[in-house]
C-alpha positions, 0 to 999 in steps of 0.5 A: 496551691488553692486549686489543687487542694480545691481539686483534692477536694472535689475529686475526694467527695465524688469518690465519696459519693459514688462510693455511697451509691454503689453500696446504696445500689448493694443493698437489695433489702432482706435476703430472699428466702430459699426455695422450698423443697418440699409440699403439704399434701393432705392425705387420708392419714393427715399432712403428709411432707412430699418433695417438690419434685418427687423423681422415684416415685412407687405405687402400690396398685394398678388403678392409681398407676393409671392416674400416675400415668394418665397425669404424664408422670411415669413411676420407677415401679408399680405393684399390682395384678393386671389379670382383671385390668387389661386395658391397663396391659400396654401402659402399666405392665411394662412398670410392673415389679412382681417382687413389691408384693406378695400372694396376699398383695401385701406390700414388700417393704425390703424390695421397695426399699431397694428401688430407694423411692422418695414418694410412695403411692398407696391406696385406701384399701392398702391402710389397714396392716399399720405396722406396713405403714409404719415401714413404708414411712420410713422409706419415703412419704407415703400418700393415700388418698384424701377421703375417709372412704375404703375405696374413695372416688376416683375424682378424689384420688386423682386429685390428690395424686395431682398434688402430691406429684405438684401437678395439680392443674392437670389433674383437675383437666383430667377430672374435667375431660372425663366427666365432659365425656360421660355427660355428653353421652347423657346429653346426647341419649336423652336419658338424663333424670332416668334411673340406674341399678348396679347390683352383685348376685351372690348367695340369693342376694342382691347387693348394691354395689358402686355405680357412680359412674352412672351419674356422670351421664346424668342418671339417678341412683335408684331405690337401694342404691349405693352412692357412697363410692364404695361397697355398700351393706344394701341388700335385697334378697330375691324375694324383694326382686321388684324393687329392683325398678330401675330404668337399667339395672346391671347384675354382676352375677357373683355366683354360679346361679343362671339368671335365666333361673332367677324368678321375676328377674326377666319380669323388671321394668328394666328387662322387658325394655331390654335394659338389663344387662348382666356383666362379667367380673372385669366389666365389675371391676372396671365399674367398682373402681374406675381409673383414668384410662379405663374411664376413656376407652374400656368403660366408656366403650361397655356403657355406651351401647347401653345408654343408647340403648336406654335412650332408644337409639339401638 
């Protein structure tokens, strides 16, 4: 009789113990938090809640499709006129929706509403009807890009859309392998510390006008010159035209005035060593607001002959 209490016993406090163990083994510590499902990206109208892996995500305009694009992500539909754009044609028209804005590029909040989007992209420039705003809000997070500026850098807004779009390693890539591109051209010419010009021709006035891009291959902003990213309030009229000294000055030619006709122009430092360079409305557009692919084949194939030529080596 003994050893069979004994047995019990000792078969009841192994129970125990392992009975013990096996809770102890349970017990992992306080529950682990649920995953976040959405992000905080600051935008040029504040903190915006974005999700963490947005799926239908629309954008307003074709310069930042092209970062959207560029950063592997391809939007369920892009607003946007491509008459000025056409290095976008192959990527960006096939995305196009007609029916997002109207003639005046203002957003349609109804046809947005129907692709039910759950991030919208928008750019600086599109802000300023806030009762749009307001709508398109109440669609989905609306995402501008994190400057003050009406047309902020491209560096700004493709690292902002990296964010927003959680991918923000490969925006800073991006960012990196572009400027690598242009400042090798600097480098390579030899015109690094020379100086650049980029003006508009309208109404017998010279404005500056954005050339930022100027500066990725290593050349200084010359007297007048705009630095700011967006149009500037800089203006010569035609009777200061020397101070358009530049080592290469660029003119849009905004009006119907032939530059042949312009006195003095053809007497710049920068003309008589055949740097000067009239560009078209494209060319302009391409400069005035730089996007991912037009920065790596359109843009970089228009400067570089012109750098070489600065340098000397046409």
């Amino acid at each position: 009789m003994m050893r069979r209490t004994a047995g019990l016993v000792v078969a009841t406090v192994v129970t125990v113990l392992m009975t013990l163990t096996a809770c102890g083994g349970a017990d992992t510590g306080p529950a682990s938090e649920p995953e976040a499902t959405t992000r905080t990206v600051t935008t040029s109208t504040g903190e915006v809640e974005v999700p963490v892996d947005p799926q239908r995500v629309v954008v307003l305009n074709v310069q930042q499709a092209s970062m959207v694009v560029s950063l592997g992500v391809t939007p369920v539909a892009v607003a946007g006129d491509l008459s000025v754009y056409p290095w976008l044609t192959e990527k960006i028209e096939p995305l196009l929706d007609p029916a997002l804005q109207d003639e005046a590029y203002t957003p349609q909040v109804e046809a947005i509403a129907a692709l039910d989007p759950d991030l919208i992209l928008i750019g600086n420039w599109q802000l300023a009807d806030a009762a749009v705003v307001e709508q398109l809000q109440a669609l989905a997070p609306v995402v501008s890009t994190n400057s003050q500026e009406v047309v902020p850098s491209w560096q700004d807004s493709v690292t902002t859309i990296g964010q927003a779009l959680g991918v923000e390693d490969a925006a800073s890539q991006l960012i990196a392998d572009i400027e690598t591109s242009y400042a090798a051209l600097g480098e390579r010419t030899g015109v690094t510390g020379l100086t650049y010009q980029y003006v508009a021709l309208e109404d017998q006035t010279f404005t500056s006008g954005n050339g930022l891009l100027f500066q990725l291959i290593g050349l200084e902003p010359g007297a007048h010159q705009d630095v700011a990213g967006s149009v500037s309030d800089n203006e010569l009229s035609v009777e200061r035209l020397s101070e358009l000294d530049a080592d290469l000055v660029l003119v849009w030619n905004a009006s119907s005035t032939d530059l042949d006709t312009v006195p003095g122009l053809s007497g710049l430092p920068a003309a008589r060593a055949g740097n000067l360079h009239e560009i078209d409305l494209l060319q302009a557009t391409a400069l005035t607001g730089p996007d991912p692919i037009g920065l790596q084949g359109y843009l970089l194939e228009m400067v570089t002959p012109m750098i070489e030529q600065l340098g000397g080596e046409a």
